[in-house]
C-alpha positions as CSV (number, residue, x, y, z in Angstrom):
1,X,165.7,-61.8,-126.2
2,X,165.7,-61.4,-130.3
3,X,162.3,-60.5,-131.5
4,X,160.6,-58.7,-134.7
5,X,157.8,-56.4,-132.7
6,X,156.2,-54.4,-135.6
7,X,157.1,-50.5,-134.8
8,X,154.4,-48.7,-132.7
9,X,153.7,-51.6,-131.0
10,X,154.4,-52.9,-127.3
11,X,155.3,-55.8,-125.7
12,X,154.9,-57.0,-122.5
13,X,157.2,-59.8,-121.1
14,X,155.7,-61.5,-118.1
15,X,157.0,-64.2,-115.9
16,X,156.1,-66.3,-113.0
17,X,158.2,-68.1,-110.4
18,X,158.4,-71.2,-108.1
19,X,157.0,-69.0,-105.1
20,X,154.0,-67.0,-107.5
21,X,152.5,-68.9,-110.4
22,X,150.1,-66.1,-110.8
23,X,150.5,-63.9,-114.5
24,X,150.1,-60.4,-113.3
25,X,151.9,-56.8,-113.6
26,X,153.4,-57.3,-110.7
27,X,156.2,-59.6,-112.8
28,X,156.1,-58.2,-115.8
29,X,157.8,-55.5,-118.0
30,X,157.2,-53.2,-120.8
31,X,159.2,-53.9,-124.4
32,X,159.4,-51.2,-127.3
33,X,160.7,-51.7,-131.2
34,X,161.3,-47.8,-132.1
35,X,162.6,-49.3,-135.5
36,X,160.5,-51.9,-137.0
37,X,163.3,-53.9,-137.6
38,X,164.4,-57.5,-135.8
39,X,165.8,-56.0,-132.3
40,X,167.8,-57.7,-129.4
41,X,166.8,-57.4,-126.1
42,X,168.2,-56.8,-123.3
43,X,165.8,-57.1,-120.4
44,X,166.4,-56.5,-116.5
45,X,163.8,-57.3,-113.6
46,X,165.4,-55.2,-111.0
47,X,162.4,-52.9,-111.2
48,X,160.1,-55.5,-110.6
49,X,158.6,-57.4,-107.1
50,X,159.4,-61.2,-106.7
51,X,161.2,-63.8,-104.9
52,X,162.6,-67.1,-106.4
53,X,163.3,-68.8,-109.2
54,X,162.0,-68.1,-112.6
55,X,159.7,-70.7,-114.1
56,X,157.7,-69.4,-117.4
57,X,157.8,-66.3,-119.6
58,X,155.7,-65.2,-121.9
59,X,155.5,-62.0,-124.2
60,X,152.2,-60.0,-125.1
61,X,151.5,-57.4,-128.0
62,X,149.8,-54.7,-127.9
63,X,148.0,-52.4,-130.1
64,X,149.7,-49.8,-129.8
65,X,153.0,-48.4,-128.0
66,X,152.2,-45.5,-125.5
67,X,156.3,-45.0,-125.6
68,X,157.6,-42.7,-128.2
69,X,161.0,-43.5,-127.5
């Protein structure tokens, strides 16, 4: 994923799937920008619990980052 997230500020990408159509932190996964600048992303879901097939993403911001790093 390419995206411009203003530095000191977090994202959140969230997903649901075929088997769970429900948004929650369940599938979901914390994004930093430590340099302000347009960034790539690379994101992995091992860390997270689900089954199936990948349907929808989405990405929140946040005020402000709690990650210094």
């Amino acid at each position: 994923m390419t995206a411009n997230i203003p530095q000191g500020v977090a994202g959140e990408l969230f997903f649901v799937t075929e088997q769970d159509s429900s948004w929650n932190q369940n599938k979901s996964v914390q994004i930093y920008n430590t340099t302000g600048e347009m960034s790539e992303y690379m994101i992995t879901l091992k860390k997270t619990v689900w089954t199936g097939n990948l349907t929808t993403m989405r990405v929140d911001l946040m005020n402000k980052a709690d990650h210094t790093g």
